[in-house]
C-alpha positions in Angstrom: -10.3 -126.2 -7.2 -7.2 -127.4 -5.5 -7.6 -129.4 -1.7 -5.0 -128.9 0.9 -5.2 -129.7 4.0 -6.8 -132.6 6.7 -9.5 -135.0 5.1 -11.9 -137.6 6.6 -14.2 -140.4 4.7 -17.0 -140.8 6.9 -19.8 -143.0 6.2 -18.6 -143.0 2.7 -18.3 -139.6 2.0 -15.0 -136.7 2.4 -15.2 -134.3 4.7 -12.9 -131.5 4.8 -11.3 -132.6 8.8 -9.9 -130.9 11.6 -8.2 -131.9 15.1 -9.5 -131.2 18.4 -7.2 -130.5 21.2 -9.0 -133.9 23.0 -8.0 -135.5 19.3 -12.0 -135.7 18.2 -12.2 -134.9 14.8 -14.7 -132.0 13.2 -16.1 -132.5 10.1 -16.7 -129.3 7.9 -20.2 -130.0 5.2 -21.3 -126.9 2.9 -24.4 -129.6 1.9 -27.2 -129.5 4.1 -28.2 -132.5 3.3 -25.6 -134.0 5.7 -28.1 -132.5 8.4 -29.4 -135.8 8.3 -26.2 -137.3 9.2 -26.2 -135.3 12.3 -24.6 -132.6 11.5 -25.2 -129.2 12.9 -25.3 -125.7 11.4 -22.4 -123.3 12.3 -23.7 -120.2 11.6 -21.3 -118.0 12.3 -19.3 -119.2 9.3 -22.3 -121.3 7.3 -21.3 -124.3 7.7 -22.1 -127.7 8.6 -20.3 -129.5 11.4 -20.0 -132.6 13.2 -17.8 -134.0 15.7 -16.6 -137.6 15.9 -14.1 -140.1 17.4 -11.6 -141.2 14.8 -12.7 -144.6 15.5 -15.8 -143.6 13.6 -14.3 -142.4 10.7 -12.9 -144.8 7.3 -9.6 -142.9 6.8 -8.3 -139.6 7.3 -5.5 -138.1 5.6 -3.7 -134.9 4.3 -3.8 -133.9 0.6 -1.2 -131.4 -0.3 -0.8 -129.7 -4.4 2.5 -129.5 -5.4 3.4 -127.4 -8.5 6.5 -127.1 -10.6 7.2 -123.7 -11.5 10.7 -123.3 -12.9 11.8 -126.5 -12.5 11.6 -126.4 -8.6 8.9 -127.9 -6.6 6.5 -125.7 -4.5 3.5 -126.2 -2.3 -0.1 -124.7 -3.5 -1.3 -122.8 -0.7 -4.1 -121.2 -2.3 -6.0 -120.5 -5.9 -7.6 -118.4 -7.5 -9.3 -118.0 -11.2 -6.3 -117.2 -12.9 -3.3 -117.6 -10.1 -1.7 -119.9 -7.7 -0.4 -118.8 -4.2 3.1 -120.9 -4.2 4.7 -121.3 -0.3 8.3 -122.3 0.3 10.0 -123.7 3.1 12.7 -125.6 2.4 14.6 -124.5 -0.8 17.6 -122.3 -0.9 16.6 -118.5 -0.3 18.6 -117.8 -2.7 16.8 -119.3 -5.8 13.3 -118.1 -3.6 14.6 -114.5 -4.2 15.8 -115.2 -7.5 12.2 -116.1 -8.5 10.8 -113.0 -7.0 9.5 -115.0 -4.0 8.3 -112.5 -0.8 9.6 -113.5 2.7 7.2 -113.6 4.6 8.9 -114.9 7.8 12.7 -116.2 8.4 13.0 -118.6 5.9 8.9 -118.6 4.8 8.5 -117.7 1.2 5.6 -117.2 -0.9 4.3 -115.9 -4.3 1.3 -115.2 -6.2 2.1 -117.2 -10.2 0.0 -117.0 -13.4 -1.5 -120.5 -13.7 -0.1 -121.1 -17.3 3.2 -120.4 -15.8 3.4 -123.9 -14.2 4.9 -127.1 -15.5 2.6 -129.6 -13.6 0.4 -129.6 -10.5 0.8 -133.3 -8.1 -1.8 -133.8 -5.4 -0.1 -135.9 -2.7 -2.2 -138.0 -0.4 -0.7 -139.1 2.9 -2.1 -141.1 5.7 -3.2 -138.9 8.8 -1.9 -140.1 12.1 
């Protein structure tokens, strides 16, 4: 399975992260064992959360999949068994449409790709402010 998105280490261990509007950081667990870490049950989406200051937390960062997929470099947005979601923002809409990308929005493209039809899959890991 392919990440994307906001990370966290905290107390060792990744958390998939999110941003508060007061900048406190939720932490998203599907392991209950992290009950013990004082994390509480979301039920409406069955999940463990917790919320924390990022002074408690190791590191946080963004991980973003990048696949080639004729010889141009798109972002993974999502995956499936046997397909990738590829998402374009910046290259010319003119080799998008040549590639059978859908526009989704002014100058947002996307397309669903066989897995086998891509060169090579980078996972980039950036420092989160």
């Amino acid at each position: 399975m392919i990440k994307d998105g906001i990370f966290a280490m905290y107390k060792g261990k990744e958390y998939e992260a999110g941003v508060n509007a007061d900048r406190s950081y939720i932490l998203l667990s599907h392991d209950s064992n992290d009950l013990e870490n004082g994390f509480g049950l979301d039920k409406r989406d069955e999940v463990y959360v917790k919320i924390v200051q990022r002074s408690e937390l190791d590191e946080v960062y963004k991980i973003t999949a990048y696949a080639e997929y004729k010889t141009f470099k798109f972002i993974v947005i999502k995956e499936d068994k046997k397909s990738l979601l590829l998402f374009s923002l910046i290259n010319d809409y003119k080799i998008n449409q040549s590639l059978g990308f859908d526009m989704i929005d002014k100058g947002v493209y996307q397309k669903w790709i066989a897995k086998n039809d891509v060169t090579s899959i980078n996972i980039e890991k950036t420092p989160w402010p």
